[in-house]
C-alpha positions as a Markdown table, in Angstrom:
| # | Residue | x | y | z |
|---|---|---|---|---|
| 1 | Unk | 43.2 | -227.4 | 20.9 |
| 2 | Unk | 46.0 | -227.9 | 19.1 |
| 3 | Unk | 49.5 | -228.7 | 21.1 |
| 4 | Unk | 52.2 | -227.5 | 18.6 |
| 5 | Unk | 53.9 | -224.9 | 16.6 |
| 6 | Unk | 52.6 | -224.2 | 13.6 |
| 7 | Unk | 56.8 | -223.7 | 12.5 |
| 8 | Unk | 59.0 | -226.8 | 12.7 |
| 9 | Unk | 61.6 | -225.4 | 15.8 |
| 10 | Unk | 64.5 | -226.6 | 13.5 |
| 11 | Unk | 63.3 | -223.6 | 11.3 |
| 12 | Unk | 64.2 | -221.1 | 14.6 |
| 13 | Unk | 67.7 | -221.0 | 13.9 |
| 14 | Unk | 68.1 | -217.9 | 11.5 |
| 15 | Unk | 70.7 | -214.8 | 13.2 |
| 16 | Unk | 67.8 | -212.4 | 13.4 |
| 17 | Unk | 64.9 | -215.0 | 14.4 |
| 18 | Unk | 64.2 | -213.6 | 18.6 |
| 19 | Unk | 63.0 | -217.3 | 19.1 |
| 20 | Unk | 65.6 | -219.6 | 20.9 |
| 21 | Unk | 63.7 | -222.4 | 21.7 |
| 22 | Unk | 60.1 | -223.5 | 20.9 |
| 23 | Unk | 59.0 | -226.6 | 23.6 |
| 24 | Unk | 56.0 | -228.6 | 23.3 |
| 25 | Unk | 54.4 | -229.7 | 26.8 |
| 26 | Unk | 54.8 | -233.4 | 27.6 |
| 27 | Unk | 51.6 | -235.2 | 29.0 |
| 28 | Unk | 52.0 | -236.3 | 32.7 |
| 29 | Unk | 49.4 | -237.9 | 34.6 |
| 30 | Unk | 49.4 | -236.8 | 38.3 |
| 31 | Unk | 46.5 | -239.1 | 39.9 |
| 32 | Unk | 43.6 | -236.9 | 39.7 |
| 33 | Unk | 44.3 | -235.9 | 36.2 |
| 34 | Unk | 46.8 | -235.0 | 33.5 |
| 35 | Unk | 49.2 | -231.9 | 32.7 |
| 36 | Unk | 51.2 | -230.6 | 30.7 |
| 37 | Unk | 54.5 | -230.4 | 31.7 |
| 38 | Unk | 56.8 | -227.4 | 30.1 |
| 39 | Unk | 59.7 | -227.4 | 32.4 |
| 40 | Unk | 62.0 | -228.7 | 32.8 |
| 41 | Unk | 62.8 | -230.0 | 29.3 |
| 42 | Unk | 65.5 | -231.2 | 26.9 |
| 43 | Unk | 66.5 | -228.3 | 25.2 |
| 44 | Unk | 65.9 | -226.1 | 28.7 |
| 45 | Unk | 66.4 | -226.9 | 32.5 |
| 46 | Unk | 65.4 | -223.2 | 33.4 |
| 47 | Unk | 63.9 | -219.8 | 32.0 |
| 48 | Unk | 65.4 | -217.7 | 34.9 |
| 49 | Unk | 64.7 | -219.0 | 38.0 |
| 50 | Unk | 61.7 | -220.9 | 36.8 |
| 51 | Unk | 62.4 | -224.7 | 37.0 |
| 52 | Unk | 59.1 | -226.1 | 36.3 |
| 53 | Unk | 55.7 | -225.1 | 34.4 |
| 54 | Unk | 52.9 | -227.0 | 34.5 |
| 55 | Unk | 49.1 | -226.4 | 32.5 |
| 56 | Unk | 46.6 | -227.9 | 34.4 |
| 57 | Unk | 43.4 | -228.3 | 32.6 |
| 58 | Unk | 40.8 | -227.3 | 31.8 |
| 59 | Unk | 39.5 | -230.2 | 33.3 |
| 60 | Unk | 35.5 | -230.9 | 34.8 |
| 61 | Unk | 35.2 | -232.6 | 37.4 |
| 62 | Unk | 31.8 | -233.8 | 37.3 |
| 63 | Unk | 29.4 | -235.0 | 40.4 |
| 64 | Unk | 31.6 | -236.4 | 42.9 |
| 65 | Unk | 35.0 | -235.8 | 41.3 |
| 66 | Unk | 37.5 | -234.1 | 43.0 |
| 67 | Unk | 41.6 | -232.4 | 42.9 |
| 68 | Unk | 43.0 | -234.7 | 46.1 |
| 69 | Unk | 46.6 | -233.8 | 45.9 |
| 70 | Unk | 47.8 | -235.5 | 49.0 |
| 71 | Unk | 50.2 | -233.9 | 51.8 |
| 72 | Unk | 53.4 | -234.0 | 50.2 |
| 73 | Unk | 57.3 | -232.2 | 50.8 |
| 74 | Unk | 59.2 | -229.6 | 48.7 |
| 75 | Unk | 63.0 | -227.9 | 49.4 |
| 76 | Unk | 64.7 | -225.3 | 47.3 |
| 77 | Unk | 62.0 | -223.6 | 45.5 |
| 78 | Unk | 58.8 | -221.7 | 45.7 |
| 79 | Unk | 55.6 | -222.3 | 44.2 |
| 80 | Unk | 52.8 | -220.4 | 42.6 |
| 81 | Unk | 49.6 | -221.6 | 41.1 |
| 82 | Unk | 47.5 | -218.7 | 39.1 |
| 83 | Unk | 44.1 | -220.2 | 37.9 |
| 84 | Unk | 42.1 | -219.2 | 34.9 |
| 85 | Unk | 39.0 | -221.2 | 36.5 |
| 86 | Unk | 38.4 | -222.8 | 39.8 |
| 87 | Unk | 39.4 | -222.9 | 43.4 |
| 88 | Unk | 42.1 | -225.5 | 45.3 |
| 89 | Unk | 42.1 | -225.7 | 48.8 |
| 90 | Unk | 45.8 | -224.7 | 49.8 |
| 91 | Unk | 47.2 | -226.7 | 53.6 |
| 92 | Unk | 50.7 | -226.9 | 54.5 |
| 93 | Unk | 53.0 | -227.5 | 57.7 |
| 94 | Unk | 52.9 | -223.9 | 58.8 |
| 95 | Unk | 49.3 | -224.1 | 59.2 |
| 96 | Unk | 48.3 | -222.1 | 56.3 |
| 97 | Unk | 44.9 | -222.9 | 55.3 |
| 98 | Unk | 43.6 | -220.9 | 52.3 |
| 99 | Unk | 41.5 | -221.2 | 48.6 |
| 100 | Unk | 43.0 | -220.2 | 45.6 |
| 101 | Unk | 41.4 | -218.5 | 43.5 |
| 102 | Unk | 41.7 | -216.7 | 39.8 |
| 103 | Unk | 43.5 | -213.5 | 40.3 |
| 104 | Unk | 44.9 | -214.4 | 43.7 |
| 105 | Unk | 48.7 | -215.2 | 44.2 |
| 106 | Unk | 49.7 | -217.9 | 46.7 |
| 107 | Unk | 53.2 | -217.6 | 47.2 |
| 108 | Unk | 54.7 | -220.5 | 49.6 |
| 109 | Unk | 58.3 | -220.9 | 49.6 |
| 110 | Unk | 59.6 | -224.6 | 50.8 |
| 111 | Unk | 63.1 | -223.4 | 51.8 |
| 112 | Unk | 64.8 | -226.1 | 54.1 |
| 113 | Unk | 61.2 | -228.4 | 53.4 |
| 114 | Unk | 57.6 | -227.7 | 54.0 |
| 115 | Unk | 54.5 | -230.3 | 53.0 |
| 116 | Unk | 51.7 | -229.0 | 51.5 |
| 117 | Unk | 48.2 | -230.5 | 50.4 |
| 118 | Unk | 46.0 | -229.3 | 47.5 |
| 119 | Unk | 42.2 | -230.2 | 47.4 |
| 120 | Unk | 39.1 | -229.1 | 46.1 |
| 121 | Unk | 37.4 | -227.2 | 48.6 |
| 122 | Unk | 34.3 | -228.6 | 50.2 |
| 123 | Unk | 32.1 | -225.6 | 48.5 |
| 124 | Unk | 32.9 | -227.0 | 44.6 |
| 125 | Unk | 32.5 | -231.2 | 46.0 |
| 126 | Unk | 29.1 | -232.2 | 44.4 |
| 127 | Unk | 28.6 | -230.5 | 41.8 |
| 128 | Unk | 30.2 | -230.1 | 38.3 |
| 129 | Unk | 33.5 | -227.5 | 38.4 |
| 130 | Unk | 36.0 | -226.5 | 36.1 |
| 131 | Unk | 39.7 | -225.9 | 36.9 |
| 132 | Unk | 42.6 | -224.5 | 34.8 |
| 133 | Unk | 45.6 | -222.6 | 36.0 |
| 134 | Unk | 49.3 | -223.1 | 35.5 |
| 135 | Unk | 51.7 | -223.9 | 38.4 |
| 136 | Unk | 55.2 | -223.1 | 38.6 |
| 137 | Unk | 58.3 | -223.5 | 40.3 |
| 138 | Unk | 60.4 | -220.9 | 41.1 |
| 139 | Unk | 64.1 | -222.5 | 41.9 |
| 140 | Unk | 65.7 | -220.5 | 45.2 |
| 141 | Unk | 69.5 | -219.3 | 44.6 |
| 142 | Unk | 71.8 | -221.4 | 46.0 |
| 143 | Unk | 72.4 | -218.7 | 49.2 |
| 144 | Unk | 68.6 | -219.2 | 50.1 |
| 145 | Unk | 68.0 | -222.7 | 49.8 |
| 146 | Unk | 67.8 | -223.2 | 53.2 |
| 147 | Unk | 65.8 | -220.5 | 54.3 |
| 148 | Unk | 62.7 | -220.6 | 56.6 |
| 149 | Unk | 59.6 | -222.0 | 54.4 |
| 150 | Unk | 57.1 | -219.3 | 54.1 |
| 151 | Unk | 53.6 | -218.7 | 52.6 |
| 152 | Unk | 52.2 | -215.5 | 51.1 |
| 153 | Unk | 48.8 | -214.6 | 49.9 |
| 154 | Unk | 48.2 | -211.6 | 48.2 |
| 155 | Unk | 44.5 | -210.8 | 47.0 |
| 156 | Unk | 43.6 | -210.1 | 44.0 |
| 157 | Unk | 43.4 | -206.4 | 44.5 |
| 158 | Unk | 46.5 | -205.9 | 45.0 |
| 159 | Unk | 48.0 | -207.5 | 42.3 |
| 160 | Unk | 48.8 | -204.6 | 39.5 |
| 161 | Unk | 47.0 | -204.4 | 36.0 |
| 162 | Unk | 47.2 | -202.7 | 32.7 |
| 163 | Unk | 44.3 | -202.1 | 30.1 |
| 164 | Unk | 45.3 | -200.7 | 27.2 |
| 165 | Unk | 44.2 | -201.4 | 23.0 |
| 166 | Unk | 42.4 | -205.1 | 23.5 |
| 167 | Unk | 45.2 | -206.1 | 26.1 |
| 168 | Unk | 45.4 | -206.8 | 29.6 |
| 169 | Unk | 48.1 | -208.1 | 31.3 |
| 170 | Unk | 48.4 | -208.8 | 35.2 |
| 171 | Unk | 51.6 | -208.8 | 37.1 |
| 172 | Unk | 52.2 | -211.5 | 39.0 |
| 173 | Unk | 56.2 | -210.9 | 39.9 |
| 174 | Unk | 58.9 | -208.2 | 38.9 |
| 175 | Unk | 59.0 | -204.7 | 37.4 |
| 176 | Unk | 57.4 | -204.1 | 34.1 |
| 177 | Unk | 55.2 | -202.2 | 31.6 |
| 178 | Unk | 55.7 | -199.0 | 34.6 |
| 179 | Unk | 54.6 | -201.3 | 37.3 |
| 180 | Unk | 55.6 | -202.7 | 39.8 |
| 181 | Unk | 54.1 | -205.8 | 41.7 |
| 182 | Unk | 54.2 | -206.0 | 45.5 |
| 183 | Unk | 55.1 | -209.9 | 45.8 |
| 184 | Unk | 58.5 | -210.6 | 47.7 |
| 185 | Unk | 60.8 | -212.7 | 45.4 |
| 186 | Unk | 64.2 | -214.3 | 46.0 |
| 187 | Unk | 66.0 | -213.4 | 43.0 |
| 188 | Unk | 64.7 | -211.1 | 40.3 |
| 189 | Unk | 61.9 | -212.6 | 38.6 |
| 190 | Unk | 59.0 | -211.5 | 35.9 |
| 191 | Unk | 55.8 | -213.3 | 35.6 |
| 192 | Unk | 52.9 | -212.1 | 34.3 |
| 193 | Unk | 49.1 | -213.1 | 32.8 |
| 194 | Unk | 48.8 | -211.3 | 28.9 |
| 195 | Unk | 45.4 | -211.3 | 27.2 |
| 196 | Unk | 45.4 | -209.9 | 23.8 |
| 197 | Unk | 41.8 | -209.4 | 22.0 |
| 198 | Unk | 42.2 | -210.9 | 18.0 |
| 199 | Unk | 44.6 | -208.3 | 16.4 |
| 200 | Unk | 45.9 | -206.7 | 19.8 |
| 201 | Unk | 49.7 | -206.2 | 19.5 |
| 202 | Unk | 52.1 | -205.8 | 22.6 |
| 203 | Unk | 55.7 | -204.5 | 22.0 |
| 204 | Unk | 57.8 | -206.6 | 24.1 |
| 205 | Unk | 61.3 | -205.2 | 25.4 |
| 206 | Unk | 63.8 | -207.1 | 27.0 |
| 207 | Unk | 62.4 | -207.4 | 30.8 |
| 208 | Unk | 64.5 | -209.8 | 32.1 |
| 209 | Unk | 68.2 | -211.7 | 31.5 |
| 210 | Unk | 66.0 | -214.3 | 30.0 |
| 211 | Unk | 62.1 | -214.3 | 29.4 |
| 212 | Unk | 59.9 | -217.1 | 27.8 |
| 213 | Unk | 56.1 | -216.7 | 26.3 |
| 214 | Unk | 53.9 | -219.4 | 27.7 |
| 215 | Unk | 50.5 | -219.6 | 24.9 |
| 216 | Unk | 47.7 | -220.8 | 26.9 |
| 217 | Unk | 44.9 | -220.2 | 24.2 |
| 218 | Unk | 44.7 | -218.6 | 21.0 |
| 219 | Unk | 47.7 | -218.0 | 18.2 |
| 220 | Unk | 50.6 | -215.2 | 18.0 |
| 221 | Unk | 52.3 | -214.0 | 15.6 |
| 222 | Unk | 55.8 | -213.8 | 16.7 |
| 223 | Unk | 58.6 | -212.2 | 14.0 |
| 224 | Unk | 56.5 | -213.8 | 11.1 |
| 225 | Unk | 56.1 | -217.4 | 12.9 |
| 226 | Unk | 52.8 | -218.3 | 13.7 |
| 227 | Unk | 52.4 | -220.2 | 17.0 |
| 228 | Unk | 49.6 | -222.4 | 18.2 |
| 229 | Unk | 48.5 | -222.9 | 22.3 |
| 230 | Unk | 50.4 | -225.3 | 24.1 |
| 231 | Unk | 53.6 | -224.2 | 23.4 |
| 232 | Unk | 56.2 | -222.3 | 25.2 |
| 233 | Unk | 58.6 | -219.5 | 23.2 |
| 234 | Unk | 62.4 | -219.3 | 24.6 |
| 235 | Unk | 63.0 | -215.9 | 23.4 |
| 236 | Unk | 66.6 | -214.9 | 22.7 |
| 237 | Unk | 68.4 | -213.0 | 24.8 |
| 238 | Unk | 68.3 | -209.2 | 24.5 |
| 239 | Unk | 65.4 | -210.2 | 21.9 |
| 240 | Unk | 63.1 | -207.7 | 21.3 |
| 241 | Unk | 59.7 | -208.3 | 19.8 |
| 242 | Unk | 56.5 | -207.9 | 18.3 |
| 243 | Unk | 53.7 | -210.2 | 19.9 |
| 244 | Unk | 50.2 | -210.5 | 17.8 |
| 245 | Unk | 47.2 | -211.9 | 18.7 |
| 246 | Unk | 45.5 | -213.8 | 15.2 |
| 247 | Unk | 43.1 | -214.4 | 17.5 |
| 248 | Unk | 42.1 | -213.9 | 21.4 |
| 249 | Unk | 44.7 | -215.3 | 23.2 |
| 250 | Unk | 46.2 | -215.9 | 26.7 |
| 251 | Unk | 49.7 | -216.4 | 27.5 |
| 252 | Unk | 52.2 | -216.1 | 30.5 |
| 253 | Unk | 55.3 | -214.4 | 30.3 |
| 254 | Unk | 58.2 | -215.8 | 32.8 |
| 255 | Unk | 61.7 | -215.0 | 33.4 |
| 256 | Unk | 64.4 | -213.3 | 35.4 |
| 257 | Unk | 68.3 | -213.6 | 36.2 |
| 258 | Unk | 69.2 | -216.6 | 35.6 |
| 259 | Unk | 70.2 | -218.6 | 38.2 |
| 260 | Unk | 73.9 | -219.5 | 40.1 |
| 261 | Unk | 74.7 | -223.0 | 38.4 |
| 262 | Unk | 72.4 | -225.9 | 37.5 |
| 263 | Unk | 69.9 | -227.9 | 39.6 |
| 264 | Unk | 69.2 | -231.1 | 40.8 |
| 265 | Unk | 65.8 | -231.9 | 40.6 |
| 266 | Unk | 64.3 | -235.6 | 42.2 |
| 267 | Unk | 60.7 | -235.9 | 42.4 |
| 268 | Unk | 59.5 | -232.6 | 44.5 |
| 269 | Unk | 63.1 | -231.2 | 45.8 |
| 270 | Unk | 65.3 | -228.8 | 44.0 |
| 271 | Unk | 68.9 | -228.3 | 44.9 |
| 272 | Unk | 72.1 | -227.1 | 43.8 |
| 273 | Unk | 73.3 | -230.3 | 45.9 |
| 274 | Unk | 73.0 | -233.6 | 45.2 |
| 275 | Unk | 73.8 | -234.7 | 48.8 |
| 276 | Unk | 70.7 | -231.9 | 49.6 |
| 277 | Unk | 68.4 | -234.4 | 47.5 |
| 278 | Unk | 69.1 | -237.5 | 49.0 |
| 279 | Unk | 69.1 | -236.2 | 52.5 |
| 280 | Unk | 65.2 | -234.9 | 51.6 |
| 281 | Unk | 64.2 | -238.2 | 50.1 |
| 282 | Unk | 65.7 | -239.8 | 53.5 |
| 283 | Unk | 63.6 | -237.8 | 55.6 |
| 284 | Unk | 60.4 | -238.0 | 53.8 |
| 285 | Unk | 61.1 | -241.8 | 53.8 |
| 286 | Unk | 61.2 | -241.8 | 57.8 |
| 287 | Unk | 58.3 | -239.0 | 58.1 |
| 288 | Unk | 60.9 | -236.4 | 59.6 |
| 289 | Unk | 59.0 | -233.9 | 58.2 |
| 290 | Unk | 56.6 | -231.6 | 59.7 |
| 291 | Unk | 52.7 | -232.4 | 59.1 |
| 292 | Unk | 49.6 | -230.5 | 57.4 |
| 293 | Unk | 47.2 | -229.6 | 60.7 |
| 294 | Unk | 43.7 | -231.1 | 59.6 |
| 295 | Unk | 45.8 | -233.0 | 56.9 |
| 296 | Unk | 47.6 | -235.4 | 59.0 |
| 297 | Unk | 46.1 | -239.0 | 57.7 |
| 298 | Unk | 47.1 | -239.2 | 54.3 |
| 299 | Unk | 50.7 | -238.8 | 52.1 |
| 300 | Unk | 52.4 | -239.6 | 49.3 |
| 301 | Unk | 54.8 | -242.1 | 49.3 |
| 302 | Unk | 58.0 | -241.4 | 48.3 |
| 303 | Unk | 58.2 | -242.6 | 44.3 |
| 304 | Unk | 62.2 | -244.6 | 44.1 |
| 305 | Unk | 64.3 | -243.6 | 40.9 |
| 306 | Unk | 62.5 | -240.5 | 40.3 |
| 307 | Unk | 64.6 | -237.7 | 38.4 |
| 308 | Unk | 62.2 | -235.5 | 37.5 |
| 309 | Unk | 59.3 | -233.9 | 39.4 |
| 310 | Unk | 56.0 | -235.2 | 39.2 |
């Protein structure tokens, strides 16, 4: 798979080009394996309220291989995993205990702090398994960062869809294409699974204040710019455009309002203030936090000089 545009990005700058920004994932290992890491970046803190997009696999585990993402904090934000393949066991402080699987959305919101654990389930521990997905964070405005922590699952069925031509495209978040999904946000926010067939087309309008394209697999064609998988398309704003598929491809599409001022981000904590951060790392340091039920014997350590989430 190749990780880059197929147009230098210093080519983007024309007054009628809809692309803003073109970013290229960086490689982050994470313990169990590595990801590619979208946001936050150089040229972009934020699309919207989204503060950080990761592509995880595909990866195999094979035999006795296993995801063991240890109990671990979060404040400010929420987080949402969707999966292409696989299933992660989902454990956090409330005492939510769930898989995730493709189709399903997981929404847990970390609010004033919540510690969560993410695991292969016991049913995929073996025997060779596949996972891919992308997991995002979803930064809280600055009224809300101290709400309650919450977790939401909403199956698969009720998540709305749209067939149409060779595309498909599942709504994850927000208002679009005359639907309307049912998941509780904090801010207006759009986020949505496209597939295109090789040669589908979908007219995009201006959804949201600011929208990206996230190309999972495949190559678009995007105002005579052809772009390759791995790469995630900063529209412009009030851009309108033509998305095609030169082959069958997958890509997310992410946005919203954006948000009330920049953020602070250390490690797994997202703030407006900086004070907010270093009172989170305190309290992780001395275990103030509340534990994952069943999950209580293993953490990660908090990581020192960490400015960016890993």
């Amino acid at each position: 798979m190749t990780w880059q545009a197929s147009k230098d990005p210093t080519e983007h700058d024309g007054k009628n080009d809809p692309v803003e920004a073109l970013i290229v994932p960086r490689v982050r290992d994470i313990g169990d394996f590595t990801v590619r890491r979208a946001l936050p970046a150089r040229q972009r803190q934020m699309v919207g309220p989204f503060i950080f997009l990761d592509q995880m696999g595909p990866v195999t585990f094979v035999s006795d291989q296993a995801m063991d993402v240890r109990p671990h904090p979060h404040i400010g934000l929420s987080t949402i995993t969707w999966l292409f393949a696989g299933e992660i066991r989902h454990r956090d402080s409330l005492g939510s205990d769930l898989t995730i699987r493709p189709g399903e959305v997981n929404w847990m919101t970390a609010g004033s702090g919540i510690v969560h654990s993410e695991r292969s389930p016991q049913s995929s521990r073996g025997t060779d398994s596949t996972l891919a997905g992308i997991q995002t964070w979803v930064a809280l405005p600055s009224a809300r960062e101290e709400m309650a922590p919450a977790f939401v699952h909403y199956p698969a069925s009720e998540i709305p869809h749209l067939d149409d031509k060779g595309m498909r495209i599942a709504l994850i978040a927000g208002s679009a294409f005359g639907k309307r999904s049912p998941v509780l946000t904090a801010s207006e926010t759009l986020y949505a699974e496209v597939k295109l067939e090789q040669g589908g087309q979908l007219s995009l309008p201006v959804l949201a204040e600011e929208q990206a394209l996230y190309l999972y697999s495949g190559e678009l064609d995007i105002a005579g710019a052809h772009f390759k998988a791995g790469t995630l398309i900063v529209l412009r704003p009030e851009a309108t455009v033509l998305v095609k598929a030169l082959q069958t491809s997958c890509f997310m599409l992410l946005g919203g309002d954006g948000l009330d001022g920049p953020r602070y981000i250390d490690w797994n904590f997202v703030s407006s203030r900086k004070e907010r951060i270093e009172q989170a790392r305190d309290d992780w340091r001395e275990q103030r936090f509340a534990r994952v039920p069943g999950d209580e014997l293993e953490y990660i350590a908090l990581p020192e000089n960490v400015r960016e989430a890993e």
